[in-house]
C-alpha positions in Angstrom: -27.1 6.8 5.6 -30.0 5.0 7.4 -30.1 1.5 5.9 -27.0 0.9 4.3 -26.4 -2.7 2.6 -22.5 -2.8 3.7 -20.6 -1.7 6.6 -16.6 -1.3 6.1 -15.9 -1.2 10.0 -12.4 0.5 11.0 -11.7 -0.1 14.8 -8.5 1.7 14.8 -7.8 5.3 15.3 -4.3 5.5 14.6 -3.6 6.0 10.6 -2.9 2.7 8.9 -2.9 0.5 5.8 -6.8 -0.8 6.8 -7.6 2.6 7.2 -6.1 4.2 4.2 -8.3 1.5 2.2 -11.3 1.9 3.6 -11.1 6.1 3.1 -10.0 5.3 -0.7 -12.5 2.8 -1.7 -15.4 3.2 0.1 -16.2 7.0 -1.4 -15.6 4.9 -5.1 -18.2 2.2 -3.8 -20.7 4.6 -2.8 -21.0 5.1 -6.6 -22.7 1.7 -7.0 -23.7 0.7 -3.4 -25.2 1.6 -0.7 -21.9 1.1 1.7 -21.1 2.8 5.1 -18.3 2.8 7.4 -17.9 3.0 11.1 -15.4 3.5 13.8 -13.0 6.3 14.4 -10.3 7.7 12.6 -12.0 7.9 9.2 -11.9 11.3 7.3 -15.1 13.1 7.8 -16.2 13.0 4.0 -16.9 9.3 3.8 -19.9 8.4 4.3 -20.3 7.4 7.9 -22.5 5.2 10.6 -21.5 5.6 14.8 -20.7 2.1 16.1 -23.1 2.8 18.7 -26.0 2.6 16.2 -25.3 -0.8 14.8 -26.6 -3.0 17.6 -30.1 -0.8 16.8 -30.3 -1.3 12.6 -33.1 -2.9 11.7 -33.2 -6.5 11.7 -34.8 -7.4 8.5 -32.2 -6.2 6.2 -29.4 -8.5 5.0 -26.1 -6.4 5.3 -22.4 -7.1 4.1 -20.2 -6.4 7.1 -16.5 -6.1 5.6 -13.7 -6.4 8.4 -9.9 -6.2 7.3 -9.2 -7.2 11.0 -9.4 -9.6 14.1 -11.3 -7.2 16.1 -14.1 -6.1 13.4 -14.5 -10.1 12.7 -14.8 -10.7 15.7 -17.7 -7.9 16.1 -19.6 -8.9 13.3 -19.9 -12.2 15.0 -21.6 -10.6 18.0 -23.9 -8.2 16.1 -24.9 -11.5 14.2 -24.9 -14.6 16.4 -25.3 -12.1 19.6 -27.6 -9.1 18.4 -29.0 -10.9 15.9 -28.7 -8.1 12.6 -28.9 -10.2 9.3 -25.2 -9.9 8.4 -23.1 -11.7 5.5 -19.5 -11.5 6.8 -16.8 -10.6 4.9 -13.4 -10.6 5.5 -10.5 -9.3 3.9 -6.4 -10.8 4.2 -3.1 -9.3 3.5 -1.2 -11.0 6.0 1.3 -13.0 4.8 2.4 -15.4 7.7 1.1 -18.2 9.7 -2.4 -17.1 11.3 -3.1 -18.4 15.3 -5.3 -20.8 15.8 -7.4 -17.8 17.3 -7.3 -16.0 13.8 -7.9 -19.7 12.0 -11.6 -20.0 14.1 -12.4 -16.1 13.4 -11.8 -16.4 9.2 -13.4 -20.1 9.4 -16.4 -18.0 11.0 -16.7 -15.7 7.9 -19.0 -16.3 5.2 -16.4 -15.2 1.8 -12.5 -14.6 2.4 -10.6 -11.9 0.4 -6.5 -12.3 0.1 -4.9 -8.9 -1.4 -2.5 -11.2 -3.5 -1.5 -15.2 -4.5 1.0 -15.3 -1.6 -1.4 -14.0 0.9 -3.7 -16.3 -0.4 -1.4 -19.4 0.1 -1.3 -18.7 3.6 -5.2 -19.0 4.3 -6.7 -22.5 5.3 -9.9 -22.2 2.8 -10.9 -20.5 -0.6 -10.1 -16.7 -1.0 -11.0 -14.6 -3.9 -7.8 -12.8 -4.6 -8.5 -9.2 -5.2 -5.3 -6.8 -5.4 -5.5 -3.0 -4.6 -5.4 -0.5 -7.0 -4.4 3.2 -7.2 -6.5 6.0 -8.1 -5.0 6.6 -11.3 -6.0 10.6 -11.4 -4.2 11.4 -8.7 -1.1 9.4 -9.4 0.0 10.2 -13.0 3.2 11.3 -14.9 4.6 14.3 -14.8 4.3 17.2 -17.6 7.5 18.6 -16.7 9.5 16.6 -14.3 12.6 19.2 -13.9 10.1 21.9 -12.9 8.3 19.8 -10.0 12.1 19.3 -9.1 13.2 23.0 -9.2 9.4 23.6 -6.8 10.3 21.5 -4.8 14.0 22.2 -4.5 15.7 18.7 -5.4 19.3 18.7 -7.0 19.2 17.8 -11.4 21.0 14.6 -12.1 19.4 10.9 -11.7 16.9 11.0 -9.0 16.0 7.8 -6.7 13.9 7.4 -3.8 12.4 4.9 -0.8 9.2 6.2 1.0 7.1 5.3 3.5 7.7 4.3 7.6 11.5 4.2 8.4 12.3 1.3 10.3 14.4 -1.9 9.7 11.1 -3.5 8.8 10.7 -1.5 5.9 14.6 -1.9 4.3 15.2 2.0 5.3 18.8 0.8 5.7 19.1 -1.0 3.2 18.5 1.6 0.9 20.8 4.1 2.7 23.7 1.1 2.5 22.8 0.7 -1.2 23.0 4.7 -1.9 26.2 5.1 -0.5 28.0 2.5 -2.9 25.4 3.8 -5.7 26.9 7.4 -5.6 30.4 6.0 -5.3 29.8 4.6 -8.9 27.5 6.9 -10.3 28.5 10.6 -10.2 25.5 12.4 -10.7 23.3 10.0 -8.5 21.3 11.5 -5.1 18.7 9.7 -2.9 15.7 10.7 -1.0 14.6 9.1 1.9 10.9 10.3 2.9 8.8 9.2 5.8 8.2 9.5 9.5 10.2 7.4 12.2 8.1 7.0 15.4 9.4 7.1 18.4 11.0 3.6 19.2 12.2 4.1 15.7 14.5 7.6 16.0 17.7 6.1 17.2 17.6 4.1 13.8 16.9 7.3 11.7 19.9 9.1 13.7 22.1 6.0 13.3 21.2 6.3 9.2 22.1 10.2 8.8 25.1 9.3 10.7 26.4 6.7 8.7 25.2 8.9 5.6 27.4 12.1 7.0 30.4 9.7 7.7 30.2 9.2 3.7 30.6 12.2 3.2 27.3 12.1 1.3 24.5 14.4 3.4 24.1 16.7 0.5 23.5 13.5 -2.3 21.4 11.3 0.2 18.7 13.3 1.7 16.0 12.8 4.6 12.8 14.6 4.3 9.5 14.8 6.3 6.5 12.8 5.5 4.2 15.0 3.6 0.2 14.5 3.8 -1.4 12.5 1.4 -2.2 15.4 -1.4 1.6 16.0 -1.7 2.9 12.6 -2.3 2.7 12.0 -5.7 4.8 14.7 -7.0 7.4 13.5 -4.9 7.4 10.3 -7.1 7.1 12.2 -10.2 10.6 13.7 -9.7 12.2 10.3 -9.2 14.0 8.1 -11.8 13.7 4.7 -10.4 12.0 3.7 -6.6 13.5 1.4 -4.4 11.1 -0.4 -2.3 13.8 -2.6 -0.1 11.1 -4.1 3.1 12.4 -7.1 4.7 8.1 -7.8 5.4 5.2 -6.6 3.8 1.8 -7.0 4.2 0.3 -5.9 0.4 3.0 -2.3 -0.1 1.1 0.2 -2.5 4.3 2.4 -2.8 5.5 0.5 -6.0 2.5 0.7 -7.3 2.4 4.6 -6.6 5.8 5.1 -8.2 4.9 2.8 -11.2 1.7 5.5 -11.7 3.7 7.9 -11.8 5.9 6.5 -14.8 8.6 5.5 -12.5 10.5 1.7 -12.4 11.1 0.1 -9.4 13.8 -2.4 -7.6 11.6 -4.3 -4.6 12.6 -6.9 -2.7 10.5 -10.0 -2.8 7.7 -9.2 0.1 4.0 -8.5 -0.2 2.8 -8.6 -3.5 5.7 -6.8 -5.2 6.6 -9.7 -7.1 2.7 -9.6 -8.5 3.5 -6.0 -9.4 6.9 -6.1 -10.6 6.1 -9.2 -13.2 8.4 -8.8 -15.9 12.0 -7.1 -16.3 10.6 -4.1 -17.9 9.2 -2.6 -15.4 12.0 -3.0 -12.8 13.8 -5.9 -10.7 12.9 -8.4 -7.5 15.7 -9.3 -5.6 15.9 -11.2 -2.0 14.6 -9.3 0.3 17.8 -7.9 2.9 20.3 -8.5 0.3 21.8 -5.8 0.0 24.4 -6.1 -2.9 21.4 -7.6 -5.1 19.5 -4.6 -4.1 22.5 -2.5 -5.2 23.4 -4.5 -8.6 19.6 -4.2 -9.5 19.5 -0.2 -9.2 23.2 -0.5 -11.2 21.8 -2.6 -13.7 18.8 -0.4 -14.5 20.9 2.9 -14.1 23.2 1.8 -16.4 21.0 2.2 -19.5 19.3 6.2 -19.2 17.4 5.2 -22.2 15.9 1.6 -21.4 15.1 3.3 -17.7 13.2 6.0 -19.5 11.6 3.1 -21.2 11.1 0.9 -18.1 8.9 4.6 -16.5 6.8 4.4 -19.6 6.0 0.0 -19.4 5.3 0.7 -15.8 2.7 3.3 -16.2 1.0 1.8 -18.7 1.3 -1.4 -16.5 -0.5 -0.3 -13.8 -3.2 1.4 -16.2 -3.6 -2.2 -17.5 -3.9 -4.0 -14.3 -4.4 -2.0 -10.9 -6.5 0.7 -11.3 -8.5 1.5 -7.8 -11.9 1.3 -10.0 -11.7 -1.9 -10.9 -10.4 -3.1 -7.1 -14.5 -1.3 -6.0 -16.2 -2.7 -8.6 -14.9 -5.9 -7.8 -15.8 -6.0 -4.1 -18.7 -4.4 -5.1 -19.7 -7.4 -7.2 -18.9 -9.3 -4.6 -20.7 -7.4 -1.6 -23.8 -8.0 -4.2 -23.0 -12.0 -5.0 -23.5 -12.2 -0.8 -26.5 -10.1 -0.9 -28.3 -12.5 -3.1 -27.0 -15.6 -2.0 -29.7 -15.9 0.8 
């Protein structure tokens, strides 16, 4: 792309949240805008502009430049106010926590302010249009036959539950591993999956989990299983009965919102936006984030009633059909991108 009209800059190589957003929205924006993204790390189908090429775009067009971080505000205020490219700056929140003062004078700097929920919005000095993320709705769906993806995959019959994503004390891993145990003492035909990768500070803490899990007695009912790429995941929801998302922080967390696509309730603890996902006790519980017994009573209380759960997969899919569907998320910062584009 030689001219394009917003830049969605990614200055991290290692995976992460920012990144994954970038790779899923910017191909759906590309549909109605002419957007671009730069930095490393990005798949090579998005479309795609080297940083070193920036400081050399031509002066007379007015650009969005989107940044989701300190570093990529703090660029766009050198290729503006330094390099002088006609740039409307843009900058996305999810962080939900007392910025620095450093952080305060970067966002007062930007021309609009996105918050990926209320709370995160509460925590910004200075209007933000809340926009929450959305999940591509294709590629996280029910299942058409839930005990065959089971059988493929090689998962036990019975009442299914699971907690994904990066397995530290952060993200609750424990939490759900303390809550399992007591769940399979009540519930006889109850088994756990616990699916992610622990980096390396973090592997004494997964080692210390399977332990406590084998001193239950339990290693064949609670099980630990690699992260799987990206095209795999969603089938690994669809064999679950209810998620358990049980973070002690969060900055947004799509994984209930994955689950919930896939016709599957959810327990979260009250972090990131799961309370603005989980609004209503149909489609699952919120309970105090590292409480542990409320965590435990919740998945009781829902497990308790096969038929209302069944119910509670069905409210929760249609839920996220309603409400967070990744196209509306684009078209949204698309209308946006454009509002700045105009407002010369």
């Amino acid at each position: 792309m030689s001219d394009p009209r917003v830049i969605a800059p990614n200055l991290k190589r290692r995976l992460s949240g920012v990144t994954a957003t970038i790779a899923r929205l910017v191909p759906l924006q590309a549909q109605w805008i002419d957007i671009t993204a730069t930095g490393p790390g990005l798949p090579s189908d998005i479309p795609h502009i080297p940083l070193g090429r920036l400081p050399f775009l031509s002066r007379k067009t007015l650009r969005v430049w989107h940044a989701r971080r300190n570093t990529e505000m703090l660029l766009g205020l050198i290729l503006r106010d330094v390099l002088r490219l006609r740039l409307k700056l843009l900058f996305t929140s999810a962080s939900q926590r007392a910025h620095t003062g450093y952080t305060k004078w970067l966002i007062d700097k930007m021309d609009a302010v996105v918050a990926t929920s209320r709370k995160t919005a509460g925590y910004l000095e200075r209007d933000a249009q809340v926009i929450m993320h959305g999940i591509n709705l294709q590629d996280f769906t029910p299942p058409k036959d839930k005990a065959e993806v089971r059988t493929r995959l090689g998962l036990p019959d019975g009442v299914l539950l699971g907690c994904y994503g990066r397995i530290r004390h952060q993200k609750g891993t424990d939490a759900f591993v303390d809550a399992m145990i007591e769940l399979c003492d009540r519930f006889e035909d109850v088994h756990g999956i616990v699916m992610g990768r622990a980096t390396e500070k973090h592997t004494a803490y997964l080692a210390e989990l399977k332990d406590r899990v084998a001193k239950a007695g339990l290693s064949e009912r609670i099980l630990f299983m690699p992260e799987v790429t990206v095209d795999q995941i969603a089938e690994w929801y669809q064999v679950l009965d209810l998620f358990i998302a049980p973070q002690r922080w969060e900055g947004f967390g799509l994984t209930p919102l994955e689950a919930m696509a896939c016709g599957v309730p959810v327990v979260a603890t009250d972090v990131g936006a799961f309370s603005e996902i989980v609004t209503d006790p149909s489609l699952g519980r919120v309970v105090t984030p590292g409480d542990i017994p409320a965590l435990t009573d919740a998945a009781v209380e829902m497990l308790s009633n096969p038929d209302s759960l069944s119910q509670s997969g069905l409210a929760a899919r249609a839920h996220v059909e309603r409400n967070f569907d990744i196209n509306g998320e684009a078209k949204t910062l698309v209308s946006l991108y454009e509002q700045l584009l105009n407002d010369t």
